[in-house]
C-alpha positions, 0 to 999 in steps of 0.5 A, spaced: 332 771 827 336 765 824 338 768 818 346 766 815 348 771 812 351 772 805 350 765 803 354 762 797 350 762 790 347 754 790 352 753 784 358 750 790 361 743 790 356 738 794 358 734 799 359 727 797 358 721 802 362 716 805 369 721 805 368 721 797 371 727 793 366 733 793 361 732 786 360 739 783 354 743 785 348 744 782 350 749 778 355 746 775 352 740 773 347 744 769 351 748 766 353 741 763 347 740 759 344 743 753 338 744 749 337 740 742 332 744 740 325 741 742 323 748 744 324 753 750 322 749 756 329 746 758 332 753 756 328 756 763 330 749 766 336 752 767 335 759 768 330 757 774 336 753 777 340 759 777 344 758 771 344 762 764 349 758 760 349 760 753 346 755 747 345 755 739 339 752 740 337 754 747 331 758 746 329 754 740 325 749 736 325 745 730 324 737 727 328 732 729 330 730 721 332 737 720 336 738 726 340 731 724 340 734 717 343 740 721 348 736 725 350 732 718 352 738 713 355 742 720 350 747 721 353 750 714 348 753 712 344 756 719 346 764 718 348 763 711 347 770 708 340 769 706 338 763 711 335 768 717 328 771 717 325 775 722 317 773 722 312 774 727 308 769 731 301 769 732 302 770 740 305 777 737 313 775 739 318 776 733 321 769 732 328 767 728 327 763 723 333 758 719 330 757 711 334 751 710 333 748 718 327 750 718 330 752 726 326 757 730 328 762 735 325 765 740 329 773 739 325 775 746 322 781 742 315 782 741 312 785 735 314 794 734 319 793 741 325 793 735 326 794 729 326 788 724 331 790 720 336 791 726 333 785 730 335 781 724 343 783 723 343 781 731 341 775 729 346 773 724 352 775 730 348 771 734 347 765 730 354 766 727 358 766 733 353 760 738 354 756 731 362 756 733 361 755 739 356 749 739 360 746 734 367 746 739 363 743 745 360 737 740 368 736 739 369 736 745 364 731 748 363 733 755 356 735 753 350 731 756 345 734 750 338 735 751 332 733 748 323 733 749 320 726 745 315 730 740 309 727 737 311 721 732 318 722 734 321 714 736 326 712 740 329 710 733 329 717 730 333 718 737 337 713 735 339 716 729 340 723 731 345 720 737 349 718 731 348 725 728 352 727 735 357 722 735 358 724 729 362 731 731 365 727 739 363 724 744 357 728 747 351 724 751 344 724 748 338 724 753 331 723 751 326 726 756 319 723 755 312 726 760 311 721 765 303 724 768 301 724 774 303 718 776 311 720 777 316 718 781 323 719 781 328 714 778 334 712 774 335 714 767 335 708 762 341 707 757 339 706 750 346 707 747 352 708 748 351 715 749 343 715 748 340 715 755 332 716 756 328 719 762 322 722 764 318 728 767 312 728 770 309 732 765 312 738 760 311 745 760 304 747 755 307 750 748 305 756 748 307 758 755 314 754 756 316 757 761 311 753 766 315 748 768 314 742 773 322 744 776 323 739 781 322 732 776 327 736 771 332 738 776 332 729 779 333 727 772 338 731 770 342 729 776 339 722 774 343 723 767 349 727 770 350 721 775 350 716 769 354 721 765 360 721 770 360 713 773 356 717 780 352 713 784 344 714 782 341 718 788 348 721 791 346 727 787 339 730 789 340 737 787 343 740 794 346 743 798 340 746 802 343 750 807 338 753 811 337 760 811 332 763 816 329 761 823 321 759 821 315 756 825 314 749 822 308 748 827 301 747 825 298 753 822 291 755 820 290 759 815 282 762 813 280 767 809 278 775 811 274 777 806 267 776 805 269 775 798 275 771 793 280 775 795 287 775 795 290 774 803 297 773 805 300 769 810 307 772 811 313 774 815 318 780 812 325 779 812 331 784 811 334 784 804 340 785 806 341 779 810 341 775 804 346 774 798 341 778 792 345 773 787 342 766 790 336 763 789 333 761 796 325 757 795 321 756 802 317 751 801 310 748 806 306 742 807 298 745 805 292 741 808 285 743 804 278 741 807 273 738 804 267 743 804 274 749 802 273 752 796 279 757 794 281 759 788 289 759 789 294 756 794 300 758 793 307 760 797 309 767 795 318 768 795 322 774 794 323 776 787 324 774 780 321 768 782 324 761 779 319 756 780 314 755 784 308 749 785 302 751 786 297 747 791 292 742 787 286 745 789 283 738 786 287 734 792 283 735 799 284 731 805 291 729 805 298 733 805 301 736 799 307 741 799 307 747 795 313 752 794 318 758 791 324 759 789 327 766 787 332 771 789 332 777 795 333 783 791 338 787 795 335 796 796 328 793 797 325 796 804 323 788 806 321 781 802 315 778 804 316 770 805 310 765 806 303 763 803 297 766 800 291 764 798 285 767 793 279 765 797 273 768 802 271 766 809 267 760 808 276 758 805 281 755 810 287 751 809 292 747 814 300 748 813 306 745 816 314 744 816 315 751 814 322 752 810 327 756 808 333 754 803 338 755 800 337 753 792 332 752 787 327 747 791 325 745 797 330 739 799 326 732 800 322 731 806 316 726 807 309 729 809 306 729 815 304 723 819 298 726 823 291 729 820 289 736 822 283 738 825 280 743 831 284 738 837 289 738 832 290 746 831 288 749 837 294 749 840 298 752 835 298 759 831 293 761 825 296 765 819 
């Protein structure tokens, strides 16, 4: 079946061109950032590219003139006796709140799953010990620190906070604005000295951070990873993407099978074992919606603890758009589904193309494909 067995972690040294030394690999690179506390978004960032590094500020948000506040006065008062309080939101999750830096953390613990009174002595070691270790990272100057442009937040205001950071070492700022639906991937802008601006296509909805468009994160953070460290822009990309399974990339027709909307897979399985469980892989497939179809859902479906995904846009017909998984092939289970699904009836079909599997958190670059699908088109080929 083609499948290369026990593949290294996506985090190893990327082969550089032209008989250059090897960059740092994925991984690596992003464990070189660290949230500034717009909110959760880049937290899962990180973990959706196979990385969990630890940050004060990670799972955090507060306003920008109380972090530059915070960053003047050394996080003096964060975790002071009396400082923290445990409250509850209205989504039901017990969050950490800083009454002198108004910073909000997000504990991971809904309301009644702990105790208050224990969850707060918690985070007082939590703040105490992430608080010293944050401020030896800003003297160290290595870090390329990371910040979401709110509502009312100027370049100016980010100008101040930069000098806030250069205050403690030599750390690199990096304000991330939302491009729309209009974006394509290009090179960070300097701002500063060490204040760099970039854009996303668009951010993930506040009450549900984790929804994040991964691929534009993952090119603007090797964007600023690049500028950070004199790399050419564009030798990074977010590789490597070494394949990890023989899949039929020809033309497919998909339909549904019930008379209904419903759920309908169009998978193969795989043996677990075959696989490193503490990799992330993402299979990704280029999708094709008539006109007159109407489902609910196209998506691709990916092992377990999926890391990120996209969705087909159900509002683009008659044209390619490539939809994708990532996460990781759990060892112990008796086989994995990999493929695409869709919620739909009979009356619901679509097209697929180019079938991948990978190594890493998303699909690697590739154009769509040059032909339009029809009945002459599919018939020769397989139907999912």
């Amino acid at each position: 079946m083609g499948i290369a067995p026990r593949m290294g972690a996506p985090g190893g040294a990327a082969a550089a061109p032209h008989g250059a030394a090897a960059w740092p690999g994925l991984g690596e690179r992003l464990h070189a950032f660290r949230s500034l506390g717009g909110n959760c978004e880049f937290g899962f960032v990180q973990r959706y590219g196979g990385v969990e590094p630890s940050g004060l500020l990670r799972f955090s948000y507060t306003p920008i003139d109380d972090l530059i506040h915070a960053l003047d006065t050394d996080f003096a008062a964060f975790g002071a006796a009396g400082d923290l309080r445990v409250e509850e939101t209205e989504s039901g999750a017990y969050y950490c709140r800083s009454r002198r830096y108004n910073i909000w953390s997000n504990t991971a613990q809904m309301a009644g799953s702990i105790d208050p009174a224990a969850l707060l002595e918690r985070e007082y070691g939590r703040v105490a010990h992430l608080k010293r270790r944050m401020l030896e990272e800003l003297a160290g100057g290595t870090k390329i620190l990371v910040r979401k442009a709110g509502q009312g937040e100027t370049e100016a205001d980010f100008a101040r906070l930069a000098d806030a950071v250069a205050r403690h070492g030599a750390s690199t700022l990096l304000r991330v604005e939302a491009a729309g639906s209009g974006w394509r991937p290009e090179p960070v802008r300097r701002l500063g000295e060490r204040l760099l601006a970039g854009r996303v296509r668009r951010f993930a909805p506040t009450e549900t951070a984790w929804d994040i468009d991964l691929e534009p994160w993952l090119a603007l953070c090797d964007s600023a990873y690049a500028a950070r460290h004199g790399i050419p822009d564009g030798v990074l990309d977010a590789g490597p993407f070494t394949p990890a399974l023989a899949l039929r990339g020809g033309l497919r027709r998909h339909r549904g099978r019930h008379p209904e909307p419903r759920y309908g897979a169009y998978t193969r399985t795989v043996d677990p074992s075959r696989f490193d469980p503490d990799a992330v892989y993402a299979f990704s497939a280029w999708v094709w919606i008539p006109a007159e179809a109407n489902p609910a859902r196209i998506a691709a479906v990916m092992g377990w603890g999926q890391l990120g995904w996209r969705d087909a846009d159900l509002g683009l017909r008659e044209r390619w758009q490539r939809v994708w998984a990532a996460g990781r092939i759990r060892r112990g289970a008796e086989r994995v589904a990999i493929g695409l699904a869709m919620v739909g009836g009979r009356a619901d079909r679509f097209w697929s193309w180019g079938a991948e599997l990978h190594a890493g958190p998303v699909p690697r670059p590739a154009a769509p494909p040059a032909f339009r699908p029809g009945f002459r088109a599919w018939l020769p080929f397989g139907r999912g």
